[in-house]
C-alpha positions in Angstrom: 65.3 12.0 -14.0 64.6 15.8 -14.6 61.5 17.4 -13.8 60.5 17.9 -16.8 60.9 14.2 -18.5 58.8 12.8 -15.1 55.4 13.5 -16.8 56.7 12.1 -20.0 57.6 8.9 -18.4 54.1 8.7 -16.8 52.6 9.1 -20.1 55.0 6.7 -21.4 53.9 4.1 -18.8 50.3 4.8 -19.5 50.9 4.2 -23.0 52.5 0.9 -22.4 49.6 -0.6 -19.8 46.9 0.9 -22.6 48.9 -1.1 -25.6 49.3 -3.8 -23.4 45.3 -4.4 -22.5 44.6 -3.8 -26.2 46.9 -6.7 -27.5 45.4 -8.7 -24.4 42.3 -8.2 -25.9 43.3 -8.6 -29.6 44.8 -12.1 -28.7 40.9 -13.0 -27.5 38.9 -11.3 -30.7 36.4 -9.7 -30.9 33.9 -11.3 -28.4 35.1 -9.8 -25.3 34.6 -6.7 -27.0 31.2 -7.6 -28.0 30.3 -8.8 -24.1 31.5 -6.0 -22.5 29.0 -3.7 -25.1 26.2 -6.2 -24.7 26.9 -5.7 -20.3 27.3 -2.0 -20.6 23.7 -1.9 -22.5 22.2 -4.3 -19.7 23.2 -2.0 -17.1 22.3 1.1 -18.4 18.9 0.4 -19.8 17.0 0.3 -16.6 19.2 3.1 -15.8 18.1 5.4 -19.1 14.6 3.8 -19.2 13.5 4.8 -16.0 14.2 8.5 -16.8 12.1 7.8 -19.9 9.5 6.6 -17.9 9.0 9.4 -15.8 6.6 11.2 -18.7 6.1 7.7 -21.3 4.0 4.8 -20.3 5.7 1.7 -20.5 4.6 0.0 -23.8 5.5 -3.2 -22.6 7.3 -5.6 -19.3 10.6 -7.4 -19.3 8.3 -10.2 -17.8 5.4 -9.6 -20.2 8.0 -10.6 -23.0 9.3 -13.6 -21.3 5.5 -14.5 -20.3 4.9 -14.4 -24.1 6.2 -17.7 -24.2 3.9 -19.5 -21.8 1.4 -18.6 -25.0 -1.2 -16.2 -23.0 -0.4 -13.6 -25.3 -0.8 -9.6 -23.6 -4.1 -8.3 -22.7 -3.4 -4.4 -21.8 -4.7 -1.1 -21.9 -2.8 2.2 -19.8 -5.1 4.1 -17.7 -3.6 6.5 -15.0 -4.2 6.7 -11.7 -6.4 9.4 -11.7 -9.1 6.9 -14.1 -8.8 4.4 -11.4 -10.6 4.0 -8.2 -9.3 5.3 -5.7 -9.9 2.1 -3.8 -7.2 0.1 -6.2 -4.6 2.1 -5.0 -5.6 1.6 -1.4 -6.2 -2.2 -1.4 -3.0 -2.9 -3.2 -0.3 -0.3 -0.8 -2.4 -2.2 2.2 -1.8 -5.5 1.1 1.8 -5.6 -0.9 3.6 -2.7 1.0 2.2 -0.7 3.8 5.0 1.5 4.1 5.2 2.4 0.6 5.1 6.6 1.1 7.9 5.8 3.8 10.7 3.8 2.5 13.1 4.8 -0.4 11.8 1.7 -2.4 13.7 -1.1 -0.3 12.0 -1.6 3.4 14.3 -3.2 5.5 12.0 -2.5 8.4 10.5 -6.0 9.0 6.9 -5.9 8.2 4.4 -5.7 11.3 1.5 -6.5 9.1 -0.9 -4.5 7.2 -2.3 -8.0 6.2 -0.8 -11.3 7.9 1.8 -13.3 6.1 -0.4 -16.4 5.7 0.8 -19.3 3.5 -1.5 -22.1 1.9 -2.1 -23.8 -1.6 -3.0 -20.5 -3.6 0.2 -18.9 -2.2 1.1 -15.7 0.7 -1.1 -13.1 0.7 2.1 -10.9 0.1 6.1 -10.9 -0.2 8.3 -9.2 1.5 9.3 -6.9 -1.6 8.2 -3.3 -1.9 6.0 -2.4 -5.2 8.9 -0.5 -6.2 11.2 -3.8 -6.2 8.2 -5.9 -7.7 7.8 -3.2 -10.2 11.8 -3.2 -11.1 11.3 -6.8 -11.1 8.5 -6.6 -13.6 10.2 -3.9 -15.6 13.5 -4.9 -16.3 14.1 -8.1 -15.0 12.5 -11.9 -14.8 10.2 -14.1 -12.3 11.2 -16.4 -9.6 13.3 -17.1 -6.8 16.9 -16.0 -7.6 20.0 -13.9 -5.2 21.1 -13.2 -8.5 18.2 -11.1 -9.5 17.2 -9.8 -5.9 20.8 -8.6 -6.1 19.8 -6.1 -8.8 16.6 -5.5 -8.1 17.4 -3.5 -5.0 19.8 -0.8 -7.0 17.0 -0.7 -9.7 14.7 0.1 -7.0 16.6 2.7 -5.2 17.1 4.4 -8.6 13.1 4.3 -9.3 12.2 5.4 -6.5 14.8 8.1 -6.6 13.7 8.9 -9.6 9.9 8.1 -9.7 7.3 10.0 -7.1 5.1 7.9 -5.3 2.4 8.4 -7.6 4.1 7.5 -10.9 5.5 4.2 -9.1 2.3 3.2 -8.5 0.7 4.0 -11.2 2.9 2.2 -13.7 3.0 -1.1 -10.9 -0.8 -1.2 -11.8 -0.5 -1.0 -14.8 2.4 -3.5 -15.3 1.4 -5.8 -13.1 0.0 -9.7 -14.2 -3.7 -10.2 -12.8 -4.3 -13.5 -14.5 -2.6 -15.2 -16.9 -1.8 -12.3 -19.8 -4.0 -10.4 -18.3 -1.7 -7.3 -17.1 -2.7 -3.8 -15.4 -5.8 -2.2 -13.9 -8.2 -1.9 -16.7 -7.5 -5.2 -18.3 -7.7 -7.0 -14.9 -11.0 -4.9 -14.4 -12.3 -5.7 -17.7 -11.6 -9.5 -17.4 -12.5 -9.9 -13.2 -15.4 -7.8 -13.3 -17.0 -6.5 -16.6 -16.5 -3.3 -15.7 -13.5 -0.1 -16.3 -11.0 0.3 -13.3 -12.8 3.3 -12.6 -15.9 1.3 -11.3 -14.5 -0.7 -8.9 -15.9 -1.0 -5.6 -14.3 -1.5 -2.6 -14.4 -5.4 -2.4 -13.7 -5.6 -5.9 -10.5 -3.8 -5.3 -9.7 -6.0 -2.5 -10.3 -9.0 -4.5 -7.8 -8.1 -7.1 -5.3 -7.3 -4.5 -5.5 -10.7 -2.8 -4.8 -12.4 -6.0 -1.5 -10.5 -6.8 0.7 -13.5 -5.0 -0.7 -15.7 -7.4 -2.8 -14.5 -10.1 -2.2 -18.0 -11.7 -4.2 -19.9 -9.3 -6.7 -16.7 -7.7 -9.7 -15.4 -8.9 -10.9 -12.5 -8.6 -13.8 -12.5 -10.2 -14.7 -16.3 -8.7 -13.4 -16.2 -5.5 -12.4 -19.2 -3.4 -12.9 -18.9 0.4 -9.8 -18.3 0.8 -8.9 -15.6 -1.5 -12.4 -14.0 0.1 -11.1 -14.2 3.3 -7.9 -12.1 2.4 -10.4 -9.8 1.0 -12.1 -9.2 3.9 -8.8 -8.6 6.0 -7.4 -6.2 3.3 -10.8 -4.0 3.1 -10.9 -3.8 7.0 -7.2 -2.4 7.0 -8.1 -0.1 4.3 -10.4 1.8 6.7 -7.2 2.6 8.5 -4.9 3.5 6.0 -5.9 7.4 5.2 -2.2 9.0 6.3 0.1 6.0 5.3 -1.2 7.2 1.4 -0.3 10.8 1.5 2.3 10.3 -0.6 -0.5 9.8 -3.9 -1.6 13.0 -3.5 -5.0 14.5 -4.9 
């Protein structure tokens, strides 16, 4: 073989594998055609939305959808951060994820405890997932235990956080995130807890939301068991401390 016909018989050999995956796929129809489009849209919306998100509020949750049919319907209303109280913010980073302005939205440093891990019938006080995995989780993906969705929640979250700043990720986790039964983000959770904007929160009040979080389904905020008062107390007394962990927020 010359020179000159080598890049032709390449071609020709490229030719042949490409006719021979598109009669592969002929002999199937058109369904694997149709799954690979449906997997290619799955994978990049979290991908393209998050970019949209940067700038447009979220108008809606992956898991508010699939909560839709449990029949509590969607109680909402966006607020930013910066028409919430500053102790929301606070009470939340202390009790979910402590080293939220340090890690790159996966912490694989095991958790010393801003709060205890302390398990009893209305649930932990917190997970081990960072807001930015629980707010992938919320975003794009579904509830419960699963490897299968943990495995894609971690990428998702790299990418947010990659992609988010601090503020904006916490921002949209509060005002995602379920606080009672379709009762999701600050100023809902506010309104239905406490009477009262997000704005108004005190202190307690703020720590009261935040120790329902694990399990808004069985904790009240607004009616406190013992329990869930307790946590309250522990979160607002680790609050005191948590000036320089929440530089990240900015003014």
């Amino acid at each position: 073989m010359t020179a000159e016909t080598q890049p032709a018989a390449a071609g020709g050999e490229s030719l042949s594998l490409l006719a021979k995956f598109s009669r592969l796929m002929a002999r199937f129809g058109p369904w694997p055609r149709r799954a690979l489009r449906v997997l290619a849209v799955l994978a990049l919306w979290p991908i393209v939305m998050t970019l949209v998100y940067t700038a447009v509020p979220p108008p809606f949750s992956n898991l508010m959808i699939l909560r839709l049919f449990t029949g509590n319907g969607i109680h909402k209303d966006w607020v930013s951060l910066s028409q919430m109280s500053p102790y929301l913010a606070n009470a939340v980073i202390t009790s979910e994820d402590a080293r939220f302005c340090e890690h790159n939205g996966v912490d694989w440093v095991e958790f010393q405890g801003v709060v205890d891990d302390v398990f009893d019938d209305e649930g932990p006080i917190r997970g081990a997932s960072t807001i930015s995995m629980q707010t992938a989780k919320n975003l794009f993906l579904w509830d419960g235990r699963s490897f299968i969705r943990k495995g894609l929640e971690i990428p998702i979250a790299y990418w947010m956080d990659l992609v988010f700043s601090k503020r904006r990720m916490i921002e949209i986790y509060l005002n995602i995130v379920e606080w009672a039964p379709g009762i999701y983000g600050a100023e809902a959770a506010s309104q239905f807890h406490f009477r009262k904007s997000a704005a108004k929160l005190t202190k307690r009040e703020a720590a009261l939301l935040a120790a329902v979080l694990p399990n808004p389904f069985k904790r009240k905020a607004g009616r406190p068991s013992r329990r869930v008062s307790s946590i309250a107390n522990r979160i607002m007394s680790r609050m005191n401390g948590m000036g320089s962990y929440l530089a990240c927020l900015g003014p």
